[in-house]
Every structure is written in C-alpha cells, then in structure tokens.
PyMOL commands that place a pseudoatom at each C-alpha (Angstrom):
pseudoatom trace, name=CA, resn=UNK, resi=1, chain=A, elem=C, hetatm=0, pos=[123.484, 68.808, 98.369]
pseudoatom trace, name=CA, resn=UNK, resi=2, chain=A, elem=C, hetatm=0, pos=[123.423, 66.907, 95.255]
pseudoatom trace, name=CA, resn=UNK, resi=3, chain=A, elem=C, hetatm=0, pos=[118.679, 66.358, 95.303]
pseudoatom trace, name=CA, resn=UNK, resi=4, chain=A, elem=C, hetatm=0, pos=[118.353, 63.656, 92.323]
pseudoatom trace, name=CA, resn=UNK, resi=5, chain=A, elem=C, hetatm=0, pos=[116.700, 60.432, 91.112]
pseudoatom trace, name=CA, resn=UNK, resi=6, chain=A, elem=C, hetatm=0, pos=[120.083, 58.906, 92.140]
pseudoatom trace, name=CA, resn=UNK, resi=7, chain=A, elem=C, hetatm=0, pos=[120.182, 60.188, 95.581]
pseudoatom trace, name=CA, resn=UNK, resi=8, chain=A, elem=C, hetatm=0, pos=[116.143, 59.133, 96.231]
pseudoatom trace, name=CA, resn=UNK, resi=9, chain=A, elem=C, hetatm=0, pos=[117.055, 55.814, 95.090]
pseudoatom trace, name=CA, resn=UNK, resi=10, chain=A, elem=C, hetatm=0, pos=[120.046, 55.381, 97.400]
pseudoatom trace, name=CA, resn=UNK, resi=11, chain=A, elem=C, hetatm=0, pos=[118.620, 56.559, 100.107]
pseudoatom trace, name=CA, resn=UNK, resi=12, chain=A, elem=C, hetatm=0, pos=[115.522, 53.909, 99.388]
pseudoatom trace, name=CA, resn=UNK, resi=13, chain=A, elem=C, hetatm=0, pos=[118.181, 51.232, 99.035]
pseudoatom trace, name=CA, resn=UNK, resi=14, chain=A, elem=C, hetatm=0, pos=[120.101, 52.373, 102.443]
pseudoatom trace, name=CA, resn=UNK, resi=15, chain=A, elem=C, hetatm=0, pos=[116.964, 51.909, 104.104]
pseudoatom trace, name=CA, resn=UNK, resi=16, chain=A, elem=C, hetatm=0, pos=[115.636, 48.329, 102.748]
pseudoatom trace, name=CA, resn=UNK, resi=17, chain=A, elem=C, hetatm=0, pos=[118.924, 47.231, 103.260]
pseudoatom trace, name=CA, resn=UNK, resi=18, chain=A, elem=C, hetatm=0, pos=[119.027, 47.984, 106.749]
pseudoatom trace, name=CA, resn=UNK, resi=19, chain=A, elem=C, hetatm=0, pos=[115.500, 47.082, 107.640]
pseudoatom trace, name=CA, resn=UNK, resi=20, chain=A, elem=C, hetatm=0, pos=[115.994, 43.883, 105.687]
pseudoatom trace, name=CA, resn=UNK, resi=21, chain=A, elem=C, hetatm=0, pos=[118.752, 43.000, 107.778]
pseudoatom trace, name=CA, resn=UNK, resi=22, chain=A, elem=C, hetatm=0, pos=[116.966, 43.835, 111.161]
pseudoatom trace, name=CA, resn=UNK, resi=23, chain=A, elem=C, hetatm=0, pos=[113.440, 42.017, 110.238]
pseudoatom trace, name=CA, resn=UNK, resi=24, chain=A, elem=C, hetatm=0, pos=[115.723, 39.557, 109.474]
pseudoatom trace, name=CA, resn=UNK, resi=25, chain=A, elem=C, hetatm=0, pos=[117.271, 39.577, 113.282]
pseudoatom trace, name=CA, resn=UNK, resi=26, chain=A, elem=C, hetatm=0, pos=[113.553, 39.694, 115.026]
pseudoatom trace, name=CA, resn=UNK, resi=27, chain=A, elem=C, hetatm=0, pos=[112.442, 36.574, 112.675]
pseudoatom trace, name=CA, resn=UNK, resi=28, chain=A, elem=C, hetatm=0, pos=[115.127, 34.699, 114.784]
pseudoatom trace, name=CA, resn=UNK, resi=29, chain=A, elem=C, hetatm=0, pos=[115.562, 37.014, 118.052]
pseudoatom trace, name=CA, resn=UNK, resi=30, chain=A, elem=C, hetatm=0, pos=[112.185, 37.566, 119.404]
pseudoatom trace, name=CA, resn=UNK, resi=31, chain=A, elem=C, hetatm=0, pos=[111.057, 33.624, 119.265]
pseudoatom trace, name=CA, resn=UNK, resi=32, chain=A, elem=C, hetatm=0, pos=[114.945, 33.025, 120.469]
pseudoatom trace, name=CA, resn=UNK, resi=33, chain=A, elem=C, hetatm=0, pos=[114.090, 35.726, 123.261]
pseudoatom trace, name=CA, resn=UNK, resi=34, chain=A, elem=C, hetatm=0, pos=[110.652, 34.152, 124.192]
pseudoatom trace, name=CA, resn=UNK, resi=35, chain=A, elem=C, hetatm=0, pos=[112.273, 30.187, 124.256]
pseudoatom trace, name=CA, resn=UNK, resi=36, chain=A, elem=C, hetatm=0, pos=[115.227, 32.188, 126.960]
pseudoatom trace, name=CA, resn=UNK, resi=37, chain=A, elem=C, hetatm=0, pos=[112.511, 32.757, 128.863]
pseudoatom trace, name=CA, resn=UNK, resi=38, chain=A, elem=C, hetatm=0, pos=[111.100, 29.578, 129.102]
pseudoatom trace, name=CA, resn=UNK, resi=39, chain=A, elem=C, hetatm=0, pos=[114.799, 27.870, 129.568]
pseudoatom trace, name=CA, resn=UNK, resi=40, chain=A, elem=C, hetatm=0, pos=[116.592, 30.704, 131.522]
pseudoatom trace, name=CA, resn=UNK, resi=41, chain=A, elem=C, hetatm=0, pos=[119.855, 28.094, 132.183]
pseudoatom trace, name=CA, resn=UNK, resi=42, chain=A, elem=C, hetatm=0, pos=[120.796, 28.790, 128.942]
pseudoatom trace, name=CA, resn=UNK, resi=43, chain=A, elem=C, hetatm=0, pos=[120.199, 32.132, 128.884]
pseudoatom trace, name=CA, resn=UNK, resi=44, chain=A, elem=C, hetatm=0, pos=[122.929, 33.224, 130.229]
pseudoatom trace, name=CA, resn=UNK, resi=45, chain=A, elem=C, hetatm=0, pos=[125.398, 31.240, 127.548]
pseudoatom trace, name=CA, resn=UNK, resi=46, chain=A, elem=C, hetatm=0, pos=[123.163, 31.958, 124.715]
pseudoatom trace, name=CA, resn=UNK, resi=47, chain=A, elem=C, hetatm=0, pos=[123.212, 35.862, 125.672]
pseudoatom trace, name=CA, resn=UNK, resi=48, chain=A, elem=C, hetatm=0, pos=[127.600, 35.845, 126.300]
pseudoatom trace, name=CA, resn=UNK, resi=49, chain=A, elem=C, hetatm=0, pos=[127.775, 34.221, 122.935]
pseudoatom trace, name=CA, resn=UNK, resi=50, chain=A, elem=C, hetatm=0, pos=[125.980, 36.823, 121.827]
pseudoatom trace, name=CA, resn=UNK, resi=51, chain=A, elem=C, hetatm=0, pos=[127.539, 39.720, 123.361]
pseudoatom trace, name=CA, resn=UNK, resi=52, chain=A, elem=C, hetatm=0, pos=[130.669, 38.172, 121.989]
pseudoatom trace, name=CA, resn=UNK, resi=53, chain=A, elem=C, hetatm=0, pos=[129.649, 38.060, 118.233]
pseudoatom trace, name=CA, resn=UNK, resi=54, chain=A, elem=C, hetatm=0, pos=[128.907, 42.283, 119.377]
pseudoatom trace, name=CA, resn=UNK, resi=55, chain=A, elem=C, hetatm=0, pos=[132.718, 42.869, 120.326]
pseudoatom trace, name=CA, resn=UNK, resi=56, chain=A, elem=C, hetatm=0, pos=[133.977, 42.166, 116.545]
pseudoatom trace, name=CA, resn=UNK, resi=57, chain=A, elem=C, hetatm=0, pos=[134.440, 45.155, 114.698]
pseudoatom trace, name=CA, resn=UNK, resi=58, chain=A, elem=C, hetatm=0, pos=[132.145, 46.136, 111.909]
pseudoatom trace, name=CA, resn=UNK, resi=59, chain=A, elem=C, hetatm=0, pos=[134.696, 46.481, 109.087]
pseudoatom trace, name=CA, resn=UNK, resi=60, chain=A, elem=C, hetatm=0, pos=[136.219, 42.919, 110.171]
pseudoatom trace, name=CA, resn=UNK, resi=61, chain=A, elem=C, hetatm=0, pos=[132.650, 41.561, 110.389]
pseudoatom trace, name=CA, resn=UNK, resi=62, chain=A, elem=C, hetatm=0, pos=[132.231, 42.648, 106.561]
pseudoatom trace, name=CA, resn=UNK, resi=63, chain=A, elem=C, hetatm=0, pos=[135.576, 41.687, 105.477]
pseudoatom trace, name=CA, resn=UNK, resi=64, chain=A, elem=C, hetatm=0, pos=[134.937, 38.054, 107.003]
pseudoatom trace, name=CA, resn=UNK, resi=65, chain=A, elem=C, hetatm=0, pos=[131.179, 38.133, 105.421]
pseudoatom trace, name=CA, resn=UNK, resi=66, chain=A, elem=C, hetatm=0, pos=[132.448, 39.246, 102.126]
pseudoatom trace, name=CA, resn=UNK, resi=67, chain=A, elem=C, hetatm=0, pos=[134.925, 35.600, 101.991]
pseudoatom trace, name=CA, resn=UNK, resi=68, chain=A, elem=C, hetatm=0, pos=[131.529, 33.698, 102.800]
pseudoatom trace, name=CA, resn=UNK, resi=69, chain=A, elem=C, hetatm=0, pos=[128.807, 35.659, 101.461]
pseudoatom trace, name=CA, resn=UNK, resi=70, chain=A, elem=C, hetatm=0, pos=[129.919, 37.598, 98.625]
pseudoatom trace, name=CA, resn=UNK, resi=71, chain=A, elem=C, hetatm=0, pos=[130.115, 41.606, 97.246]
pseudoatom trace, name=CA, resn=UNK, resi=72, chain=A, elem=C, hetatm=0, pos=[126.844, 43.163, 97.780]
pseudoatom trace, name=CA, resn=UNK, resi=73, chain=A, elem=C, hetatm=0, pos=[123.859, 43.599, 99.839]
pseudoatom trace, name=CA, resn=UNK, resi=74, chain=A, elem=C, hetatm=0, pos=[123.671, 40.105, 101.067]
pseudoatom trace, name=CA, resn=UNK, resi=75, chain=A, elem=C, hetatm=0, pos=[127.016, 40.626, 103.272]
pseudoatom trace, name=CA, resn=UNK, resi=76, chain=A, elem=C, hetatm=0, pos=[125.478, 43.714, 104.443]
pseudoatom trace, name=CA, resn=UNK, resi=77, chain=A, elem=C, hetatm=0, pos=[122.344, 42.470, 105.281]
pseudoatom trace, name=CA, resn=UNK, resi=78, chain=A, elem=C, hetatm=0, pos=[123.804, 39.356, 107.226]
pseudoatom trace, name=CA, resn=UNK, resi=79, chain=A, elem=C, hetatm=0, pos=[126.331, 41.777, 109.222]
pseudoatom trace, name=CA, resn=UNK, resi=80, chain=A, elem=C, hetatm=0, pos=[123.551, 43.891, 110.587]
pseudoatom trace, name=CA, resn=UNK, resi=81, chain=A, elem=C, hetatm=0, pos=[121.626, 40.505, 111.451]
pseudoatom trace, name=CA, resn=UNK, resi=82, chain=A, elem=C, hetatm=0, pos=[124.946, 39.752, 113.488]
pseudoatom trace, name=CA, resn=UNK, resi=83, chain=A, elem=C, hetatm=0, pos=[124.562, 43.111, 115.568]
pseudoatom trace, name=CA, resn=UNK, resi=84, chain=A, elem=C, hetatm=0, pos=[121.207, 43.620, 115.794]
pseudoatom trace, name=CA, resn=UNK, resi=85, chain=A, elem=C, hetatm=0, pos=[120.456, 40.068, 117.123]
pseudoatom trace, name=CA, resn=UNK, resi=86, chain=A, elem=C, hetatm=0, pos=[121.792, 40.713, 120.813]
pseudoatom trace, name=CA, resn=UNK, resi=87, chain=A, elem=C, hetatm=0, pos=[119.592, 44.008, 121.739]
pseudoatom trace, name=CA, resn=UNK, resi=88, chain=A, elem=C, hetatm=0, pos=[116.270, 41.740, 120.207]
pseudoatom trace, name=CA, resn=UNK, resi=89, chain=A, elem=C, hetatm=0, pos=[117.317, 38.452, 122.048]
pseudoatom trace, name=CA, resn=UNK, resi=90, chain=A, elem=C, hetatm=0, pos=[118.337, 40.431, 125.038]
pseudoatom trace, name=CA, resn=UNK, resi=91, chain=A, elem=C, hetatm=0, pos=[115.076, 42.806, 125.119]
pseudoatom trace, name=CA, resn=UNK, resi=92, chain=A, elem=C, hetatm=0, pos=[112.862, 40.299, 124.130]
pseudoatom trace, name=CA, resn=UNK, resi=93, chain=A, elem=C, hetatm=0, pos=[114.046, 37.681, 127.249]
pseudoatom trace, name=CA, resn=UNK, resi=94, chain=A, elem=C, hetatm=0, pos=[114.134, 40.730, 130.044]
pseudoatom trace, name=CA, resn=UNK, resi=95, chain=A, elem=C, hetatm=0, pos=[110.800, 41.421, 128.644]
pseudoatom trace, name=CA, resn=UNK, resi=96, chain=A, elem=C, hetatm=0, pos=[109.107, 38.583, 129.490]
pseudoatom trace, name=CA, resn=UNK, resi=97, chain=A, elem=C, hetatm=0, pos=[111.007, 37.524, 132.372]
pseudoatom trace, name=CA, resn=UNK, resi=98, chain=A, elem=C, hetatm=0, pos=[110.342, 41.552, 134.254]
pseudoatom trace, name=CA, resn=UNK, resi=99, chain=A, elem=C, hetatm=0, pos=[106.551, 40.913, 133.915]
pseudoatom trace, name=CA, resn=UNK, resi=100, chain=A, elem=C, hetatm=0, pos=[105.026, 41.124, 137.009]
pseudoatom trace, name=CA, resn=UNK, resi=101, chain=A, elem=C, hetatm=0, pos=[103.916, 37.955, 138.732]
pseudoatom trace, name=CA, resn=UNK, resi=102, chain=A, elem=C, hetatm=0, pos=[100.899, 39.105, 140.142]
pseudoatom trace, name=CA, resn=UNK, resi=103, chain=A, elem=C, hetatm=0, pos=[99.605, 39.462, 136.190]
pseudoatom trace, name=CA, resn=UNK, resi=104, chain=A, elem=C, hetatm=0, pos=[100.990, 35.989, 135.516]
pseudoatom trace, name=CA, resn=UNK, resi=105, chain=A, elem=C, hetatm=0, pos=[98.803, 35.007, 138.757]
pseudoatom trace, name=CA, resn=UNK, resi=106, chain=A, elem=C, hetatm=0, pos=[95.665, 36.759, 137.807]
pseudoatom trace, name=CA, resn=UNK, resi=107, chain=A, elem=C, hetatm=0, pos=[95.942, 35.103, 134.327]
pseudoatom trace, name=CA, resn=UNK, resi=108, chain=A, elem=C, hetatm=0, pos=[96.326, 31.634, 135.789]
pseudoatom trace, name=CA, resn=UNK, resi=109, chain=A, elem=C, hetatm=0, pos=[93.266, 32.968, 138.503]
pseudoatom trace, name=CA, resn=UNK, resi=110, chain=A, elem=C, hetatm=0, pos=[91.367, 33.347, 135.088]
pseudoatom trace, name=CA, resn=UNK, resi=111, chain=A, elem=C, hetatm=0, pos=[91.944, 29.924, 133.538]
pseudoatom trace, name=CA, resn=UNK, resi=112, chain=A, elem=C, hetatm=0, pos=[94.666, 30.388, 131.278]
pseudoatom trace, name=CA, resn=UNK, resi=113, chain=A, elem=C, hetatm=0, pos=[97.067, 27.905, 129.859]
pseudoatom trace, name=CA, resn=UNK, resi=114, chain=A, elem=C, hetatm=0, pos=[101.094, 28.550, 129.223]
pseudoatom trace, name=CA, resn=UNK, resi=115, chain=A, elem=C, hetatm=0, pos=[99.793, 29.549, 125.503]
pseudoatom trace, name=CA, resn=UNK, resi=116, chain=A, elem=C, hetatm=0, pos=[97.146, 32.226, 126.323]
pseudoatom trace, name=CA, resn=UNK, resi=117, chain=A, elem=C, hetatm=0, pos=[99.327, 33.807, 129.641]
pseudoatom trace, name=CA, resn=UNK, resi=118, chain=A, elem=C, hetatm=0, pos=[101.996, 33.921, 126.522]
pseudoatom trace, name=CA, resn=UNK, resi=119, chain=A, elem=C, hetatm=0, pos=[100.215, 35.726, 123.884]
pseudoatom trace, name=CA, resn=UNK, resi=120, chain=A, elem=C, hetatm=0, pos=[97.445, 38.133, 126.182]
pseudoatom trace, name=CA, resn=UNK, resi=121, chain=A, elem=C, hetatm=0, pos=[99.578, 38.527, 129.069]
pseudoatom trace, name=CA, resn=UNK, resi=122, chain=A, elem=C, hetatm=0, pos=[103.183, 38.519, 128.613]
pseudoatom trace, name=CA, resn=UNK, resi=123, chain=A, elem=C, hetatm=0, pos=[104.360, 39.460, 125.111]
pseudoatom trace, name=CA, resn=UNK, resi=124, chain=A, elem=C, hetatm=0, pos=[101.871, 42.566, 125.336]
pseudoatom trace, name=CA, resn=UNK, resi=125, chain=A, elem=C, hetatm=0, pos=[103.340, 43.785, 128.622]
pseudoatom trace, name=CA, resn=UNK, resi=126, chain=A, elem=C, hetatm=0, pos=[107.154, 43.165, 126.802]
pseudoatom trace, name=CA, resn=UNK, resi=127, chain=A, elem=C, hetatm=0, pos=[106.608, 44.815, 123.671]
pseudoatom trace, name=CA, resn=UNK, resi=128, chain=A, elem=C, hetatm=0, pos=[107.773, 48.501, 124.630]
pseudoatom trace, name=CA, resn=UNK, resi=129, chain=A, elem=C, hetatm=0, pos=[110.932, 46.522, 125.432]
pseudoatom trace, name=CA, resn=UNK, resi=130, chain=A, elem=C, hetatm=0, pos=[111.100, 45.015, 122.328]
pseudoatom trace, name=CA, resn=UNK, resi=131, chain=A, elem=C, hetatm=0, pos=[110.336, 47.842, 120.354]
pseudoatom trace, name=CA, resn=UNK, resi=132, chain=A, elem=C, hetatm=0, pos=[113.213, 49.220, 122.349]
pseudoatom trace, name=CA, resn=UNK, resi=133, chain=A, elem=C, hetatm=0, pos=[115.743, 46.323, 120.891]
pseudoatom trace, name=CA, resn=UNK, resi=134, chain=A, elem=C, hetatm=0, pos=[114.513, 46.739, 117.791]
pseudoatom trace, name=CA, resn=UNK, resi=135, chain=A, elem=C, hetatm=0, pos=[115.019, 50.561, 117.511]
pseudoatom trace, name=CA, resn=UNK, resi=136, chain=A, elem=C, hetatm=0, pos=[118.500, 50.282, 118.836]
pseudoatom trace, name=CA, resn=UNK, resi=137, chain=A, elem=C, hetatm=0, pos=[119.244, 47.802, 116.159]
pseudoatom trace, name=CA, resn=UNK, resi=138, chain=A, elem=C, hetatm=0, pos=[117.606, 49.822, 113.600]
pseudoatom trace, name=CA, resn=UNK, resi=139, chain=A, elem=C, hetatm=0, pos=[119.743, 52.770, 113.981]
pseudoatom trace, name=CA, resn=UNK, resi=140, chain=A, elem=C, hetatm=0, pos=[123.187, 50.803, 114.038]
pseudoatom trace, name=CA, resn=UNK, resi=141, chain=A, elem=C, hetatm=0, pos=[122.035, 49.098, 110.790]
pseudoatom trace, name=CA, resn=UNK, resi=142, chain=A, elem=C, hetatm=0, pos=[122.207, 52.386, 109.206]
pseudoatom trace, name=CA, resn=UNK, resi=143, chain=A, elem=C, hetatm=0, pos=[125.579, 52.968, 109.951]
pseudoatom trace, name=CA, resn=UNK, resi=144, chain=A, elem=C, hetatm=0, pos=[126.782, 49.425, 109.154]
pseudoatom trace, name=CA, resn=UNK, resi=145, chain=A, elem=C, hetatm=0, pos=[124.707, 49.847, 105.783]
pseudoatom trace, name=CA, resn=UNK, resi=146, chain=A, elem=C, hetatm=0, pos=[127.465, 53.231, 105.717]
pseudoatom trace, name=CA, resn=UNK, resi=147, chain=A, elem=C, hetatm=0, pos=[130.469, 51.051, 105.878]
pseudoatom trace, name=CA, resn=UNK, resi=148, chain=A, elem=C, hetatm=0, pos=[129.399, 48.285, 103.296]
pseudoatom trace, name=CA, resn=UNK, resi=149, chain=A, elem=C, hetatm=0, pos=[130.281, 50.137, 100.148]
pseudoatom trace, name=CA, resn=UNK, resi=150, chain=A, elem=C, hetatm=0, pos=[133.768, 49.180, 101.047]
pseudoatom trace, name=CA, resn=UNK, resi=151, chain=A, elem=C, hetatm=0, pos=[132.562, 45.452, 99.875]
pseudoatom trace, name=CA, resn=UNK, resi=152, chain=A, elem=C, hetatm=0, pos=[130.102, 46.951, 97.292]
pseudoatom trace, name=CA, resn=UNK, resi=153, chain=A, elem=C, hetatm=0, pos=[126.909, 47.475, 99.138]
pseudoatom trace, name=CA, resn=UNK, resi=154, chain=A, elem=C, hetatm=0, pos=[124.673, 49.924, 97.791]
pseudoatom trace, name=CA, resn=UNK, resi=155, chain=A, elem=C, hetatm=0, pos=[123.112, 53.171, 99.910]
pseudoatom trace, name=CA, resn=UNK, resi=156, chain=A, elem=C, hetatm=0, pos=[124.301, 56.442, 100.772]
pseudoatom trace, name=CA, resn=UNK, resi=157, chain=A, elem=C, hetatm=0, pos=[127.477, 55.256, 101.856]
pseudoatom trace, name=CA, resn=UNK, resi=158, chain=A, elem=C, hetatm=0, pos=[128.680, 55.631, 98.214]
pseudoatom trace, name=CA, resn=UNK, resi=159, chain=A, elem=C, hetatm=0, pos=[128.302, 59.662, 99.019]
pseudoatom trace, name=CA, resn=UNK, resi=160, chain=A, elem=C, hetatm=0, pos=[129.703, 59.709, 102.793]
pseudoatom trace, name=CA, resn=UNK, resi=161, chain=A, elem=C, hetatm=0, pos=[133.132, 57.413, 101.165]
pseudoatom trace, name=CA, resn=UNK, resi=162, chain=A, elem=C, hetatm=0, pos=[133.998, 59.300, 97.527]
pseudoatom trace, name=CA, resn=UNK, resi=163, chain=A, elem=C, hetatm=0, pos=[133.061, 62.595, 99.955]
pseudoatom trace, name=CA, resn=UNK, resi=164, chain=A, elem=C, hetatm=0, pos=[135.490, 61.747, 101.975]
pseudoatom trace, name=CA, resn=UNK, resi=165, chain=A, elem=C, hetatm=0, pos=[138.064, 60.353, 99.195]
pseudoatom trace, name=CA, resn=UNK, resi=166, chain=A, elem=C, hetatm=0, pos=[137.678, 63.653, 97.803]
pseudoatom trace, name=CA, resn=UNK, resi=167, chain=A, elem=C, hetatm=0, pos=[137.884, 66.128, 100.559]
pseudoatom trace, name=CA, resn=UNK, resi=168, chain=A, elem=C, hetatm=0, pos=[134.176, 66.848, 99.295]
pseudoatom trace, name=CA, resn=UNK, resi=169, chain=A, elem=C, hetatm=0, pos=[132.439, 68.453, 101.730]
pseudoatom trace, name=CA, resn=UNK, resi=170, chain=A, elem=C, hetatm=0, pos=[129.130, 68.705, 99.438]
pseudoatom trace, name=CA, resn=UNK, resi=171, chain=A, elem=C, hetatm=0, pos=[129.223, 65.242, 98.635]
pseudoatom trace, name=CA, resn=UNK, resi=172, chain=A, elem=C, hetatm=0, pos=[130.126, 64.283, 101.854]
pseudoatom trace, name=CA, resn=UNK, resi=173, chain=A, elem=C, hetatm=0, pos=[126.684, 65.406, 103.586]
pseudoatom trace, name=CA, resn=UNK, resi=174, chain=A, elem=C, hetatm=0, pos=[124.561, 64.621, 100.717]
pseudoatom trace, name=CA, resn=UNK, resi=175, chain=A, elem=C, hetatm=0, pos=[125.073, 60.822, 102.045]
pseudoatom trace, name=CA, resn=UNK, resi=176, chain=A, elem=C, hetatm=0, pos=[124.983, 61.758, 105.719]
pseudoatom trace, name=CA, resn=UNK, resi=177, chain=A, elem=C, hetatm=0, pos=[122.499, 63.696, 106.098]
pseudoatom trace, name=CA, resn=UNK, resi=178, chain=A, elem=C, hetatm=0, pos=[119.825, 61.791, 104.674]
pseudoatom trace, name=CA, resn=UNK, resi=179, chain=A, elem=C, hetatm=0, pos=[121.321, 58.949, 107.147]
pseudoatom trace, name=CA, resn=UNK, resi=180, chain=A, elem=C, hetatm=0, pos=[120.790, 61.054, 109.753]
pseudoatom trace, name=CA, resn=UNK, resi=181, chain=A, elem=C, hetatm=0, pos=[117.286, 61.880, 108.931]
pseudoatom trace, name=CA, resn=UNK, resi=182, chain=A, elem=C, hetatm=0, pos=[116.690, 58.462, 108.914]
pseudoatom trace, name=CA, resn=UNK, resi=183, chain=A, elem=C, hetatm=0, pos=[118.272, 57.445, 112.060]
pseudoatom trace, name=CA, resn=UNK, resi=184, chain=A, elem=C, hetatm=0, pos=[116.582, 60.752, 113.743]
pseudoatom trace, name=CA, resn=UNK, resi=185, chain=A, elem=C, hetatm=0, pos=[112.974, 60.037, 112.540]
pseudoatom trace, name=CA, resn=UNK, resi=186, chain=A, elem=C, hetatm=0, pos=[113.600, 56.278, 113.054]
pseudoatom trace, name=CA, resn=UNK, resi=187, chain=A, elem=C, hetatm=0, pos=[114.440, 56.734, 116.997]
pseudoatom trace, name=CA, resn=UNK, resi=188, chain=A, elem=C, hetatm=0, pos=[111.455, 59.346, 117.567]
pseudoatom trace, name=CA, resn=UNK, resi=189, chain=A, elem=C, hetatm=0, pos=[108.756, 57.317, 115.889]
pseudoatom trace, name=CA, resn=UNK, resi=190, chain=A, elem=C, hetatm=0, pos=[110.001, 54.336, 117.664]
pseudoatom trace, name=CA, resn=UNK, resi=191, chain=A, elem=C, hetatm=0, pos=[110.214, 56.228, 120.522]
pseudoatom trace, name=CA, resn=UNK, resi=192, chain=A, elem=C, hetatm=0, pos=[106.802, 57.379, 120.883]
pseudoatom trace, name=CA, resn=UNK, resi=193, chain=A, elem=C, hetatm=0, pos=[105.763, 53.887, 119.913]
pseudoatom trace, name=CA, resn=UNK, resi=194, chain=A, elem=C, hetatm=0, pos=[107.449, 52.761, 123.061]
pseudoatom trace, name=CA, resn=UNK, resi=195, chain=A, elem=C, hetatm=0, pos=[105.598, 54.864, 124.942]
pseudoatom trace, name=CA, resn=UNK, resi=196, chain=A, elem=C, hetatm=0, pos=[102.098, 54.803, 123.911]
pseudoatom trace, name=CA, resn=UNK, resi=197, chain=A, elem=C, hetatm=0, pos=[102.036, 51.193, 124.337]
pseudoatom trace, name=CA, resn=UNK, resi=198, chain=A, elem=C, hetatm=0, pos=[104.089, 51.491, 127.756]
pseudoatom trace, name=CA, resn=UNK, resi=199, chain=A, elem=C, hetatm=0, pos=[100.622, 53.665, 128.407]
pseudoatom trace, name=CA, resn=UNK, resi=200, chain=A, elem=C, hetatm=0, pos=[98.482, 51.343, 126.878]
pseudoatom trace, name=CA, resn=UNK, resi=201, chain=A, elem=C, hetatm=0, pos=[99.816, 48.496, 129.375]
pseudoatom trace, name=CA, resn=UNK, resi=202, chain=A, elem=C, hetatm=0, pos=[99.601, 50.711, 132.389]
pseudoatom trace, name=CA, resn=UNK, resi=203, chain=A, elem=C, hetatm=0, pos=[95.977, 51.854, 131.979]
pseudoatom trace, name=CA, resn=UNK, resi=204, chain=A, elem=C, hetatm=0, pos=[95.350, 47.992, 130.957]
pseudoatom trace, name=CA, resn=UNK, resi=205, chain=A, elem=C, hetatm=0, pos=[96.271, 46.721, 134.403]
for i in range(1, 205): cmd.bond("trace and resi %d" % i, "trace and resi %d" % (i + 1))
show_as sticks, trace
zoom trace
C-alpha cells in the first residue's frame, strides 16, 4: 500500500467531505425530526418524501447534482445530505415520539413547560437513537464520498477507481482500506456512544 503525504491527505479530505455532508443533514434533520414530533400529520408525508429521495441511485444522484451544483466537493457534499437526511429525520421523530409517557407525566408532575419537558426530558432519552441515524448516515457518506471522483470529488476514491481502471490490486486497497478503517472505527465509536448514553438514561430514570 502506497503510505504517503498524498494518501494522509486524501484520506483527511474523504473524511471532511463526508462529515461535512452529514453535519450538514443533522443541521436540518434533527430540528426537522423534533417539529415531526410536534405535528405527527405530516409526518408521515414528510418521511415518504423522504424515503423517496433514498430510492434514487447514488451515481444518478451525482450525475443530476453535478448539472446543478458543479465538479467537486460541493456535489458530493449535497448528495450525502440527500441520503443521510432520512435515517436523522426518521431517528430523530421515533425518538421523541417512543419516550415513555410516564416521564413526560412526571415532568409535567414537576412543573415543566413544553420547552423544559423538550430539552431535560425528551431529546436526552432520544439521543442513542439519534446517534444511531447519524452513524448510519456516516458510514454511507463514505461510500458516496467513493463514487464522487467520477464528477471530480476528492478522497480515496481516486485510489479505489484508477485501481480498478488498472487491474491494480495495490492501488486498489490503498483507497479501500483506509475507507474501511474509517467506516469500522466510525460504527464502533458510535456504537459504544449509543450505548453508554442508552445506560446513562436507564440508571437516570
């Protein structure tokens, strides 16, 4: 495996690019997620329209983004917004909508408004569910970030495509295994994450 400046920086880029594009998605899908919750008539639209927008390929997605948006990172970085926006929005509303009533109750029992059951009682007991939307989107970013050298994004996927071009094995893993690393060590942190505040939550009750 070709271990260079070049292949550090890639590997750098591969990973802003996709977290970029997934920050991006949980700007929009966690307050879209929490406002669900609070209007659950149009959830169900809102969440089909979403699922919808999941059911176009990725190389179509990039080919349409690259008409609108350009070569580059920007296209990239707007496609994995497009897919990682469902398993955010999705997470996010279940979240909030699975906590148990009897917390809700207490809350209220304690004198707290919409606001405060919000923030001390809700999003706390929904956040190992969002962490779970967000690692799910995390790893699929990494593959889409794969894919968008074919409209000139930058990454590993330079490695994984010429590797492949060339019937360059070498080459070939020096892109994907780094990716892998990444998505690996991406699902366990997240992962344990998950769980510790899953714990945190039960011990809290």
């Amino acid at each position: 495996m070709f271990v260079n400046e070049e292949l550090l920086h890639r590997s750098i880029a591969h990973f802003t690019i996709a977290i970029n594009g997934v920050a991006l998605a949980a700007i929009v899908g966690i307050p879209l997620g929490l406002f669900l919750s609070r209007q659950r008539l149009l959830a169900t639209p809102v969440i089909a329209l979403l699922e919808g927008l999941q059911t176009v390929p990725s190389l179509a997605m990039l080919s349409i983004l690259l008409v609108f948006v350009g070569i580059g990172n920007s296209s990239a970085i707007v496609a994995i917004f497009c897919y990682s926006i469902l398993p955010i929005v999705r997470n996010t509303y279940t979240g909030i909508t699975s906590v148990e009533p009897s917390l809700i109750e207490a809350g209220r029992g304690m004198g707290m408004n919409s606001l405060q059951l919000l923030i001390q009682v809700e999003i706390p007991n929904a956040i190992p569910l969002i962490i779970s939307g967000l690692r799910v989107s995390q790893i699929t970013a990494y593959g889409i970030v794969t894919i968008a050298v074919l409209i000139g994004g930058g990454g590993l996927g330079m490695y994984v495509y010429r590797g492949i071009q060339r019937s360059n094995m070498e080459m070939l893993l020096t892109g994907a295994i780094p990716i892998c690393i990444m998505a690996i060590a991406t699902d366990m942190l997240m992962n344990k994450a998950e769980r510790r505040l899953a714990r945190h939550n039960l011990h809290h009750r």
